[in-house]
Every structure is written in structure tokens, then in C-alpha cells.
N, C-alpha and C positions, 0 to 999 in steps of 0.2 A: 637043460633039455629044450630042443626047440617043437614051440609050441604049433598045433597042427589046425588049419584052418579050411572047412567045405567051403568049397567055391562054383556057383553055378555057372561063372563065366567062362569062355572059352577061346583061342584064337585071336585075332585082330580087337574084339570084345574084350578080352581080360588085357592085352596090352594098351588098352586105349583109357581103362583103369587107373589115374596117376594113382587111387591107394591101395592097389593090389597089381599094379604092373611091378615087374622086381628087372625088368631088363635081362639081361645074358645073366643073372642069378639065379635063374629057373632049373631047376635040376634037369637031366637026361627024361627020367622018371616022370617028370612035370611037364612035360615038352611033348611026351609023348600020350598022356593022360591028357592036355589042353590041348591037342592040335596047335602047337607050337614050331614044329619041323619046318623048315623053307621060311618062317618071318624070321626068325633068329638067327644070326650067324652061329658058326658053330662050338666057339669058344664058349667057355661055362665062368662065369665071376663069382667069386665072392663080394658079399657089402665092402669088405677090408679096400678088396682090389677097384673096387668102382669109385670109393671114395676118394683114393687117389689118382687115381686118371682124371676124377673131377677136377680136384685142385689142382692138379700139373693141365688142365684146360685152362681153368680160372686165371690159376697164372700167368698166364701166354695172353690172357685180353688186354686190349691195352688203355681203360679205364672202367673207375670205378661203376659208370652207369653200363659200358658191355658186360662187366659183370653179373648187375644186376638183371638185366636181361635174359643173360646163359641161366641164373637162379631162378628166375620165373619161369623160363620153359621148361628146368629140371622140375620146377613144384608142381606145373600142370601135367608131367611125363611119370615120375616117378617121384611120389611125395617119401616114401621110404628114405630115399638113399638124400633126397636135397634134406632133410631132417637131422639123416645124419651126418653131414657135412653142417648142418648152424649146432647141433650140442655137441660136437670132438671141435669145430675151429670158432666159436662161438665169437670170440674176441675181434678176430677177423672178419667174419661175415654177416654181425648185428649193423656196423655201416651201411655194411652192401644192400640186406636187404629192408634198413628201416632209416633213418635218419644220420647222417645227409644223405645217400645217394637215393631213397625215397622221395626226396623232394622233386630233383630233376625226373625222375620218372612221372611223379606226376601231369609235369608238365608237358611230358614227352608222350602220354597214355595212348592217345591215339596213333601213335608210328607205334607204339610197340604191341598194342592190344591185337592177339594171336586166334587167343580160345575160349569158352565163357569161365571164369571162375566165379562165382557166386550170382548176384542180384542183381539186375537195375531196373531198380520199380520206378518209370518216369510217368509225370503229371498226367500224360496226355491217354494212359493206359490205364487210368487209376482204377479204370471201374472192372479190371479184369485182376488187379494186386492180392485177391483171395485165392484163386484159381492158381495165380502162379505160389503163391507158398505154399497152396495143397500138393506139389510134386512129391510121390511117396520118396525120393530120392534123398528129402531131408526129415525125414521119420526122425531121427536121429539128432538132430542139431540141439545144442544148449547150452550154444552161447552165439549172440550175433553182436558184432560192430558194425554200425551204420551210420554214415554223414549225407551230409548234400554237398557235400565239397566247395562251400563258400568261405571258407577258410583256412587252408591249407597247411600249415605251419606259420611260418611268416610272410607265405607267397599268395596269398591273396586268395583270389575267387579261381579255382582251375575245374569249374564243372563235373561232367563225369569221371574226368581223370582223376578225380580226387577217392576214386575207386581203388588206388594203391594206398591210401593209407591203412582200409581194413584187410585190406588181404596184409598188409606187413603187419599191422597189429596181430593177428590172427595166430598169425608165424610166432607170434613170440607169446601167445600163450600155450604155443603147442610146443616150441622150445623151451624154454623156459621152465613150464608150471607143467607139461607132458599132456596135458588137455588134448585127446586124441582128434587129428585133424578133420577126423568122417564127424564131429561134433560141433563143429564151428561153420559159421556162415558168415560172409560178409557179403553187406547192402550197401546202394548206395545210392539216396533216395532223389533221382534226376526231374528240379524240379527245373532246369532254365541254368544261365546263366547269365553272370553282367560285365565278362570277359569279353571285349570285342573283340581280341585276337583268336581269342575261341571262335564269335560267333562269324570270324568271317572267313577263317579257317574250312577249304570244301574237306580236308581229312577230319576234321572233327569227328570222334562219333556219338558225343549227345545231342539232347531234344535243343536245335538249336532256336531257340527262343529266351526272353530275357527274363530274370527271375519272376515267379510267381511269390506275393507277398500276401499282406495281411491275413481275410478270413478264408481266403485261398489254400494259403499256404497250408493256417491252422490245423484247416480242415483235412487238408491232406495228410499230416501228421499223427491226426487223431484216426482217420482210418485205418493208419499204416500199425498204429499201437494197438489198435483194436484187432485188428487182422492176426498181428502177433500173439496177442494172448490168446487170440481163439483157438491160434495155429497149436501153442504150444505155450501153455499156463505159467510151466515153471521155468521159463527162459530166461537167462541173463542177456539183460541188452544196455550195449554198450555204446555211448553217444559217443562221435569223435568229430571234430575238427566242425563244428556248426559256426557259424557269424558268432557276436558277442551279440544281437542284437536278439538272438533265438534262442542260443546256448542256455544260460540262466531258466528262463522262462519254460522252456519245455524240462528242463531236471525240476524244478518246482512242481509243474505239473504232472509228471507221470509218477513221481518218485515214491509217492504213495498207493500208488496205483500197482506198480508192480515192482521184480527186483529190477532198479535201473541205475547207472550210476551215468556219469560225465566224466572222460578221463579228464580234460583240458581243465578242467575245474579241480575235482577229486583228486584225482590221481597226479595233477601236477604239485596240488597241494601238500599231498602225504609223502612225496619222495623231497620236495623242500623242506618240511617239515623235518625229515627222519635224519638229512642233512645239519641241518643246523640243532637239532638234540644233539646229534652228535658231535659240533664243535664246542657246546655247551657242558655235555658231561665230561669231555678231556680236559675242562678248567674248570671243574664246579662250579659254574656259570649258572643262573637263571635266565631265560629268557625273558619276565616281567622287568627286569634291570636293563634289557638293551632297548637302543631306536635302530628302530626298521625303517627304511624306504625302499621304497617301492616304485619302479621304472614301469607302468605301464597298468591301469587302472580296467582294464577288460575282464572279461570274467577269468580267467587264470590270473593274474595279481588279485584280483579280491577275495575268488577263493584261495589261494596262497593266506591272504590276512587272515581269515575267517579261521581257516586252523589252527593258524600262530596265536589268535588272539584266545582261542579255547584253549591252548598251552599254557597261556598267562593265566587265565582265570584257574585253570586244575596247580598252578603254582601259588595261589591264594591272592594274584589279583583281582580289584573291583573292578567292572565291564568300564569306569568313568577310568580307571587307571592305566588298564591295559590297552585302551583305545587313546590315552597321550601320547602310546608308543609310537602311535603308527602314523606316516607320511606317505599317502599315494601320489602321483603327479601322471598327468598323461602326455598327450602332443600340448594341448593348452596350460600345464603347470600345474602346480601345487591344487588337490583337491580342494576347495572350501566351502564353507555355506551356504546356500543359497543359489550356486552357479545352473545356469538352464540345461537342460540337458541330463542333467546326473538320472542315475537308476537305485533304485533301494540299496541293490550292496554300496555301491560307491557314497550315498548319502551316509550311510553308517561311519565312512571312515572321513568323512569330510571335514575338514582345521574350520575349528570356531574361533580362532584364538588371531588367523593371520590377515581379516581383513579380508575385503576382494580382489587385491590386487595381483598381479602377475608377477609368479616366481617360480624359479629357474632352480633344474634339479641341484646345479654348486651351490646357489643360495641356503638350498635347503639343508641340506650336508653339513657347510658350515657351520649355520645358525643353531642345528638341533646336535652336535654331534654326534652324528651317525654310526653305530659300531657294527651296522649291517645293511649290504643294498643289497637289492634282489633287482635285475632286468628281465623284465617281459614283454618290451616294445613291439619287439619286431625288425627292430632298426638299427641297424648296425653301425657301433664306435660310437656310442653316447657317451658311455663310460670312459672319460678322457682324461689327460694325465692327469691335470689339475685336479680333476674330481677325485681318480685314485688316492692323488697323494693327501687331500684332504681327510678320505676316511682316516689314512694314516697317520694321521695327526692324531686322531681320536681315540685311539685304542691302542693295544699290542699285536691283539690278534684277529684286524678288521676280517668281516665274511661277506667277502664278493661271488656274485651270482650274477652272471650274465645267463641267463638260460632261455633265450632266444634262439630259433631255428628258425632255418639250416643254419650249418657252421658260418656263410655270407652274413648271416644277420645278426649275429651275432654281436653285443654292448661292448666289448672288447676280448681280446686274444689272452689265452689263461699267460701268457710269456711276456706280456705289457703289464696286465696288474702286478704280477711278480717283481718285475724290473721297479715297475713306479711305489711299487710298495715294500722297498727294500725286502721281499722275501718272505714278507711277515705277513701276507693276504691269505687268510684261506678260500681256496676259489675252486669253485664248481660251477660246469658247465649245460649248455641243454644237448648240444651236438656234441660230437667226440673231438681231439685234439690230441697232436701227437706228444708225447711225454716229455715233462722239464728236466734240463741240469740243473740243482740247485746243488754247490757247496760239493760238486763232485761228485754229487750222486744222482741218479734217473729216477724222477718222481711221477709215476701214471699222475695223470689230470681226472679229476671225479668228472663223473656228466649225472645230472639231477636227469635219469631217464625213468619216465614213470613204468619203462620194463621191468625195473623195481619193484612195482607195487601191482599193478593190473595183472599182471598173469597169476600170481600169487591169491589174489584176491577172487579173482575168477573161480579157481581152484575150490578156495574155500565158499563158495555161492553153490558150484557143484556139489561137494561133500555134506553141504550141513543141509541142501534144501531151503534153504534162505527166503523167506517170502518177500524182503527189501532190503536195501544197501541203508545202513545209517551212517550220518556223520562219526559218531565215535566207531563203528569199524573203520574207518579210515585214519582216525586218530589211535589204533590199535595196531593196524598196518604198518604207520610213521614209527610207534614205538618197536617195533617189532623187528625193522629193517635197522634201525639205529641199534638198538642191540649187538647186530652184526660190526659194527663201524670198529674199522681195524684202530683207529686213532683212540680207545679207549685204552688199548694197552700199550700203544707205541707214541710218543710224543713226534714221532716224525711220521708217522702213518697216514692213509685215506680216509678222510669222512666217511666212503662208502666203500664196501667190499668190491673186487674187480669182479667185472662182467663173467667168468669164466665159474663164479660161484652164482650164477643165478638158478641152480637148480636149489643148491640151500637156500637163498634169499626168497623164492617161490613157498617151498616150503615152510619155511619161517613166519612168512608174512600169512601164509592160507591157516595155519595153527592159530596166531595173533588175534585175527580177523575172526578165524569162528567161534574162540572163544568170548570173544566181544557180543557176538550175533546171539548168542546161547543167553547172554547175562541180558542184552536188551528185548530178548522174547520174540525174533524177529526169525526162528528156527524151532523144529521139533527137538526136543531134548536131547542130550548123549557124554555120555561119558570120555576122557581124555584118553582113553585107550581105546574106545571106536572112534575114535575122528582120526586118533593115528591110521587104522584099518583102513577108515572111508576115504581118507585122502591117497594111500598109498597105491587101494586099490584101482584108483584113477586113472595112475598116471601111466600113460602109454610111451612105450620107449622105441626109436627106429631101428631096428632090427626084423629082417623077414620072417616071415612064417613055415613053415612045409604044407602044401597046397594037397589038399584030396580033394576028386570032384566029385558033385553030389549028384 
């Protein structure tokens, strides 16, 4: 039965609506109740029919970023129908609109930036940042993603345009976990930039001045959280794509304070994590038995460790044990003792054992053999043959992880570890990659995408009422998505379930997660048969309404 919705808007008014404009879907009945006559052509569409006009448009672009674009203008025109085009082709159009073809968009923001979607609370406006989240327009939101776009995936500093990362996150907790899109906001908090091509750029459209730092910065930060809770208590807010140098220190600091989490931290750590549980349960493996290294010592490799190493310790290792496993190395090599510069996480994983001298990620490989590397440089083709074939020296069933974004920066191509590691690599990605021959058959390539884990987890922050994100929800998460991992029953199988299941993996992970949040006291109590309710009741699916006016 299709459900029926009062609507006060009318005319040019309700069409200008991307989440109650429905396009040529407007019934006769509708047309003539909304003063619709004369803006509409006079054909009448179905969702069915408009989805595919979309993709027989899509089709005809003739690259992945025109794509993206046509998708943005469908999400700011009609949020219904672009919805239903990412959960029916889901497979096809999580590229387009989030990683890789998100990247170049970012750095394209200003030629493509049309219409307002969300926020941009910049430095030099600060003292009005109350005012504008009091717009009654976001009565409703509850959940924000917000950066200052100083680190962009592996593309650096892209200022405001670093504003496509939360509108594409946003998308995928609305695809994904059904988190109704009239409840999401994304910000993006413009404090400057250190982009000179930005700042000499006349199309730029941020504050073009160069970053604001220290108690500057803080302070602007601290207003902005402050603002937020006042605005709206129980919000999930979601850090994305901050410096390494902020990152850490602001999830330290708010994380008590309200629910907050860090995806590039968090969330990159629980879908690696759920990854390699699962190449571990296909061998009855522990993980306190393997060596790990680690390409890339920023706060996504250390929180990657920090997970892995609370793995070892719930597997019965000692914190002196479980931390012999681990080898970080950055641009300057092998973490060690004492080096200038280091930060509390990186001190933690720092080799007491190798001296100070200077060593080289093959070094390392070698010397420890390695039966696990994970890349999180940034830098693309670190991971080279000689290194491949050294892990495969070391094991049967070495687990390579280049998970660097976009697909350009990626540590190597899932088709070179294969080659160099006769077959025998299991290798997960951060971007996507087109599928392998192996042995005559077509093997999708995993991508460790924390769409796995974040919109799922959102979900369950919603349903339980959540007063804060703790680390073991996210170690709850990991297990939960690993559950899924088709390679438990199939010895030729994926680590991770395909992208085309991520409404189950959403689900999965939001069940995992609350029940975690229940046991560590971090939620109002509930039984396993209303969190089913409270989660389901949630979830918003694209399909129209029948419009009555009020």
C-alpha cells in the first residue's frame, strides 16, 4: 500500500524540494491539487520508468566524473529517484558517487558546485555558526559528517571542496543502513587553506586565506561542538578526512563528551579488522601468531593497530606480546624509540629491539617474516615485487592490503600481488578494482571500504540512543561484518561480502554494535526484539509517497 504524505508545499515550491519533488511521477490528481499544470510536461512516470531513463542517461556520459556530476544534480533535484538508482545498481554507482570518482570531484568542487547542500561554517563567520544551525530546516537531522578538508583521501589539502566527501558519506548511510536523507547533514568546517592552487585559483569558492592553526583553530572547533550539542543533544557526529595532526586529538577530546566517532581512525580500523578475522577464521588462524606491518604510521595505521592489537589481547595475548607483533614504518622507516617527532599512538608501537637506525619497509619483511602488510601511505606502488614475493616466502596464505585512496595511490594493483605472489596473496583493497582471472575463474577483488561499517553503525547510534561511540562497539562491528565473510564456507571465497549486500552488512553491523553499546552502559536498556523494531522502524526506503495537501 502506498503510503500517503500532507504536504504544505506547492508549485515551483514543492518541485524545488529535492525530498518531496518526485519529477513527471506526480499523479494527474497531484498536479492538479499542487498547481503543477504548465511546469510539468505532460507525460506521467513511474519510479520504475525514471530509473531507467536515468541509467540509459548515465550510460551515454562519457566518464566516470560526468557521471558523478549528473548524480549530484539528480541528489540536489530529486533525492527519491537518485536513492533509488544507488540501492537497485548499488555496485555500479558506490564508485561514482564515493571513492574513486569522489576524489576528482573534490578537487574539481568549485566548477561543479551548483546549489547549497548542507554547511559551510567558515572561520571568518564564526561568531554567526549558532544562528546558522538554528535554521528550523534542520529540526530533524541526527547525524552530521564534518571535515575541514585538509586531508582528503590521499590527495592532500583540497579546502572547501573537501565538502564532497560528507555529502558522499552521507549517501551511503542513506543507501546503505536507509537512514532517511531529511536526517543527515553534512558540514564542512572552512577554516583556510595551504593549497596554493586553491588559493590562487579566482573560481575557488572558499575562505581563501591560509590555514588557521593552533588556539585558533582549537577554539574554533570547540565552538563548533558546542554549538552542535546545544543545537541538538543527541547527534551522531561524524569526523572525516581531518590532518593527522588534528585527527587523533579532537576524537580524544570530544569522544567523551558526546556520541563522536572518527571514520579514518574507527571505521577504517573495524572493516580491516573484520577483513582479516575473516582470513583468520577460514584457517583457524589467530591473529596473536601472526606479524603485521604496517605501511604508513598516521592515525588510520595506528588506529588499524590499536584494534588488531585489542584482538590479540581478547585471544589471550600479553599487551608486551601482542605489541612484538607489530612493525609500523612511515616516509622516515621503521618506528623506533626515541625518534623526534613521534605522537602517543605511534610511541606505543615504536621497536625497542632495532636500534635507531634506518630501515626499509623490505628490510623489515624480511628480517620479521611478515604474514600480513597493510598500506596506508598514500603513495602509490610501494608495495613492489620484491616485497610481494618476500611475504610469500613467509607463509601460504600471506594478507596484502594496499588500502590507500583513490585507486592512483594506491601500494599496488590487486593483479601484480596475485602475479608476484603466485596466487596465493589474499588482498583487499581501499578503492575498487576490476575483478581477477584466477585458474579460469572471475574473482571480484574485496575493497576494506568502511561503507561496511559506518552506515551500519550510524543506524545502531540512532536506534539505541547511544550517549557515546566506544572502542569495543567498533570491535563488535569488525566481528559482526566478519560473520558475513563469504570465505568461511567457501575456501575460494571473498573476505568480505559484495557491495550489493550492504543492506544486510548495515544491518548486521547496527544489531553487533547495539548490542555491544547495551552491555558497556553507553545506551538506555532494550530487549533483542525491540532493537529489531527500533532499527527497522528506521529505515527509510526510496519509493514515492501519494501527496495530499494540507
Amino acid at each position: 500500500m502506498t503510503k500517503t504524505l500532507t504536504v504544505a508545499l506547492s508549485g515551483q515550491d514543492l518541485l524545488n524540494h529535492p525530498f518531496l519533488n518526485k519529477g513527471l511521477a506526480f499523479s494527474a490528481e497531484e498536479r492538479d491539487a499542487f498547481e503543477l499544470h504548465g511546469l510539468l510536461p505532460r507525460a506521467v512516470q513511474s519510479l520504475d520508468e525514471q530509473v531507467e531513463a536515468a541509467l540509459k542517461f548515465l550510460d551515454a556520459l562519457p566518464s566516470p566524473f560526468a557521471r558523478h556530476v549528473h548524480l549530484r544534480e539528480l541528489q540536489d533535484t530529486n533525492e527519491t529517484l537518485f536513492y533509488a538508482l544507488l540501492t537497485r545498481k548499488i555496485d555500479t554507482m558506490l564508485p561514482l558517487v564515493y571513492t574513486p570518482t569522489v576524489g576528482e570531484a573534490c578537487q574539481r568542487f568549485s566548477e561543479i558546485w551548483q546549489r547549497p547542500r548542507g554547511l559551510f561554517l567558515s572561520y571568518p563567520e564564526r561568531e554567526s555558526m549558532e544562528d546558522v544551525l538554528a535554521n528550523p530546516d534542520y529540526d530533524d537531522v541526527r547525524v552530521i559528517v564534518v571535515t575541514d578538508g585538509e586531508r582528503i583521501l590521499g590527495l592532500g589539502d583540497q579546502g572547501a571542496g573537501g565538502m564532497g566527501i560528507p555529502i558522499g558519506k552521507l549517501s551511503l548511510y542513506t543507501t546503505c543502513a536507509g537512514i532517511s536523507p531529511d536526517q543527515t547533514l553534512p558540514i564542512l568546517l572552512d577554516t583556510g587553506t595551504n593549497n596554493e592552487d586553491l588559493l590562487q585559483n579566482p573560481a575557488y569558492i572558499g575562505w581563501r586565506h591560509e590555514r588557521i592553526r593552533g588556539a585558533e583553530y582549537d577554539a574554533f572547533i570547540e565552538r563548533f561542538v558546542t554549538a552542535v550539542q546545544t543545537r541538538w543533544p543527541h547527534i551522531a557526529l561524524h569526523w572525516e578526512d581531518f590532518s593527522g595532526v588534528n585527527a587523533a586529538p579532537i576524537l580524544e577530546r570530544y569522544r567523551d563528551r558526546l556520541c563522536t566517532f572518527n571514520d579514518d581512525i574507527q571505521g577504517t580500523a573495524a572493516v580491516t579488522t573484520a577483513a582479516i578475522l575473516s582470513a583468520n577464521a577460514a584457517h583457524d588462524g589467530k591473529l596473536k601468531d601472526e606479524t603485521i606491518v604496517m605501511l604508513g604510521a598516521g592515525s588510520a595505521g595506528v588506529g588499524i593497530a590499536n584494534l588488531l592489537l585489542q584482538v590479540m589481547r581478547d585471544e589471550g595475548a600479553t599487551e608486551e606480546e601482542a605489541l612484538a607483533r607489530f612493525y609500523l614504518l612511515d616516509r622516515k622507516g621503521l618506528l623506533v624509540e626515541g625518534r623526534k617527532g613521534s605522537n602517543a599512538g605511534q610511541e606505543l608501537f615504536a621497536r625497542k629491539d632495532w636500534g635507531d637506525r634506518d630501515i626499509d619497509l623490505e628490510t623489515v619483511i624480511r628480517e620479521t617474516k611478515a604474514s600480513i602488510l597493510i598500506g596506508v601511505s598514500g603513495v602509490k606502488g610501494l608495495f613492489t615485487e620484491s616485497i610481494v614475493r618476500e611475504m610469500a616466502k613467509n607463509c601460504k596464505r600471506p594478507i596484502i592490503f594496499p588500502l590507500s585512496n583513490p585507486t592512483s595511490h594506491s601500494e599496488a594493483t590487486p593483479e601484480d600481488i596475485m602475479a608476484w605472489s603466485d596466487e596465493r596473496a589474499l588482498v583487499s583493497t581501499g578503492s575498487p578494482f576490476p575483478p581477477l582471472d584466477l585458474h579460469g575463474r572471475t574473482h571480484r577483488v574485496d575493497q576494506t571500504n568502511n561503507a561496511y561499517i559506518f552506515p551500519g553503525l550510524g543506524l545502531c547510534l540512532l536506534a539505541t540512543g547511544a550517549t557515546r561511540v566506544t572502542d569495543s562497539m567498533f570491535m563488535a562491528a569488525a566481528r559482526g561484518l566478519a560473520s558475513l565473510s563469504p570465505l568461511r564456507s567457501n575456501p575460494d571465497g571473498n573476505l568480505l561480502p559484495p557491495v550489493t549486500q550492504m543492506r544486510k552488512v548495515a544491518l548486521a553491523v547496527a544489531e553487533a554494535s547495539a548490542r555491544q553499546a547495551r552491555e558497556d552502559g553507553v545506551c538506555p536498556a532494550f530487549s533483542d526484539e525491540e532493537l529489531h523494531e527500533r532499527i527497522q522502524s528506521l529505515v527509510w526506503t526510496p519509493d514515492y509517497c501519494a501527496y495530499e495537501k494540507i
